[in-house]
C-alpha positions, 0 to 999 in steps of 0.5 A, a space after each residue: 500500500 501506498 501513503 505519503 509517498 511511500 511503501 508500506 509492507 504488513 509482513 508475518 515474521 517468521 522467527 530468525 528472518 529479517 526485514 529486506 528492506 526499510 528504515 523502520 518497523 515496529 517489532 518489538 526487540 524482545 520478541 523473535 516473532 511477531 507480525 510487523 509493518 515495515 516502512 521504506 522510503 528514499 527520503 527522510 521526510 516522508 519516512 516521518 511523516 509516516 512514522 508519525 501516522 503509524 504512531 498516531 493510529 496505533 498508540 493514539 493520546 486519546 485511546 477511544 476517539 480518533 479524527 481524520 481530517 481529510 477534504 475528500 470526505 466531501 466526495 463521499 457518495 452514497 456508497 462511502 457512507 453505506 460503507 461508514 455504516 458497515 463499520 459501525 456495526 462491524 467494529 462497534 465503533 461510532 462514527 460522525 462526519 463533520 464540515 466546519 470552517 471548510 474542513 471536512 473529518 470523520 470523528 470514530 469513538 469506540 474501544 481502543 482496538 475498534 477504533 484502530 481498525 475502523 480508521 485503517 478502513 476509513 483511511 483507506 477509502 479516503 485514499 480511493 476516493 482521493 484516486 478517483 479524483 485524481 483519475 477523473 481530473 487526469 481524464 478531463 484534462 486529456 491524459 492518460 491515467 498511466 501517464 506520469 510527471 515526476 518531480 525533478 530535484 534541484 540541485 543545491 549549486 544552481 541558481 534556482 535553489 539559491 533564489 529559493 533560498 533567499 525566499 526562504 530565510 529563517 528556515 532550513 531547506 530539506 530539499 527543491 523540487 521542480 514540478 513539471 506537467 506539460 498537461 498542467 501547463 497546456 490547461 494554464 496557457 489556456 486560461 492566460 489567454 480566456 482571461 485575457 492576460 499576459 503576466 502572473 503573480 508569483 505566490 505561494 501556497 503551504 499544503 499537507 504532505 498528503 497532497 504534495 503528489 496529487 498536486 503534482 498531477 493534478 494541480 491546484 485544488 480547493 480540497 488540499 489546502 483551505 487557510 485557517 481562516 476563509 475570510 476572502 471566499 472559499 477558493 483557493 487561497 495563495 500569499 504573495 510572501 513565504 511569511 505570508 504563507 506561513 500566518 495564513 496556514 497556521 493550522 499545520 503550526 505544528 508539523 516538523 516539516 514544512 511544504 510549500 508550492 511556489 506557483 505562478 497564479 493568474 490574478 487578472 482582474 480582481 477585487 476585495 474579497 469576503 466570507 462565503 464567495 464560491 465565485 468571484 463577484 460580479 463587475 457590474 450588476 448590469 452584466 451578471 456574466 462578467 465576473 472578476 478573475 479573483 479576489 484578494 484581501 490583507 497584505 498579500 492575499 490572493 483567492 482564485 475559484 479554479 485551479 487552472 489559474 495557478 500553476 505549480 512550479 517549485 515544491 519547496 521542502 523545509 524544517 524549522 530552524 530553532 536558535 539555541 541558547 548561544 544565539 546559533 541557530 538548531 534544525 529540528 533534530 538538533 534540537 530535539 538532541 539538544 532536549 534529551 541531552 539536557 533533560 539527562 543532565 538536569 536528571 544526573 543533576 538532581 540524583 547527585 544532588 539528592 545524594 549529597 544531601 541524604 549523605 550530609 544527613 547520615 553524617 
């Protein structure tokens, strides 16, 4: 099975054999065998970015509940909630879809076990109707569905990763992709030329890591990255700074790793936005035909209503850069051993310290 980008490998263990492939697998050291998954990637990113969904799901914080939020729960049909049912009853599980600020999820009570296993199910139609979506698009577009577009690395010494780089101070890049879909670029020159214009907007957009490969073959969607806050319409929102970016997906605040599409986006005639638009409004009330292109609000802001307006062009990966005490600056890694390192000491301290002190007592 596929997610992140990655391969997943259930494998039954039989005593004395060993995993051929991976970086990862959940075995415990204290036992010869045992069934167990197996993680392999070719880069780190996405290994944790597994791990850390591996762990979410089977050593959940809360061991009765469970969210999954993922937008392509709206395309859910009458088969995809026949099934949710089915769940209920086969895994004695409660479960609740909900839409709030222009997010879509599934919340599944049950016991602990249950739930694990009716989100697993859960997840796994989320992903087929992710496919479906990408597959009906591809075909809408004119491609094959066989057809692929892979990203291309950027190499640390050309011009383009050290422009991005300057965009880019106060985080560490990971890595620079260039996304290349000659299928994407036909539909953008075609819009360019129904709207009438002739220069674009470069902005940015930051996404979950789920969709960085659905972008890559589908391009920009409503799905894949609402803001925060949808106080210019429900479009697809994009910011004219990576700082600006980065305010407006506040939401992913928390993720060790940052992804970022640098687009060009065709903003042509535009005007304020407000909360609730599905369309850019009218020019004039005498023309109800005639729309404006897209909207904007604050500083930098931008909100277009097709996806064909903005072509993706850069994937831009990061991790947070943290100062350390002596000004230096620490990636998230270091950090992290920074912590523990610490947090050891700070324990040696307080051992010695309670020794001398029962010692001085005894004396």
């Amino acid at each position: 099975m596929q997610y992140f980008g990655l391969n997943y490998y259930f494998v039954s263990c039989l005593q004395g054999s060993e995993p051929t492939t991976g970086y990862f697998d959940s075995r415990d050291p204290t036992k010869s065998a045992q069934p167990y998954i197996e993680l392999s990637s070719a880069f780190d990113e996405t290994l944790r970015e597994a791990r850390y969904w591996y762990f979410s799901v089977f050593y959940p914080t809360f061991k009765n509940v469970f969210t999954i939020r993922n937008n392509f729960i709206q395309h859910f049909g009458q088969h995809e909630f026949e099934k949710l049912l089915t769940f209920q009853t086969n895994f004695k599980v409660s479960i609740e879809v909900f839409f709030k600020d222009g997010c879509a999820g599934v919340n599944i009570h049950g016991a602990s076990r249950d739930v694990t296993a009716a989100v697993l199910e859960v997840e796994a139609m989320c992903c087929k109707v992710q496919e479906d979506f990408a597959k009906e698009e591809e075909t809408d577009m004119g491609l094959n569905t066989s057809t692929s577009f892979p990203r291309k690395p950027v190499g640390e010494s050309s011009s383009d990763y050290r422009q991005r780089q300057q965009n880019f101070s106060g985080l560490e890049i990971v890595r620079v992709e260039k996304v290349e879909n000659s299928a994407l670029q036909q539909v953008f020159e075609l819009k360019k030329k129904q709207l009438k214009v002739s220069t674009f907007q470069r902005m940015y957009q930051r996404l979950p890591a789920q969709y960085c490969d659905l972008l890559n073959r589908v391009g920009f969607q409503r799905e894949f990255a609402p803001p925060d806050v949808q106080n210019y319409g429900e479009g697809i929102y994009f910011s004219g700074s990576v700082d600006g970016a980065k305010r407006q997906w506040k939401g992913l605040a928390d993720e060790e790793y940052l992804y970022f599409v640098e687009a060009q986006v065709l903003t042509g005639k535009s005007t304020r936005g407000s909360p609730g638009l599905t369309v850019p409004p009218v020019i004039t009330s005498e023309d109800p035909f005639t729309l404006y292109d897209s909207v904007k609000g604050g500083m930098d802001t931008c909100v277009i209503f097709n996806g064909h307006q903005a072509l993706p062009e850069y994937l831009i990966i990061c991790k947070k850069i943290i100062l350390g005490l002596g000004g230096g600056k620490l990636n998230s890694d270091m950090f992290a051993s920074h912590f523990i390192l610490f947090f050891y000491l700070s324990w040696l301290c307080f051992i010695f310290c309670f020794s001398i002190k029962a010692l001085v007592s005894v004396l």
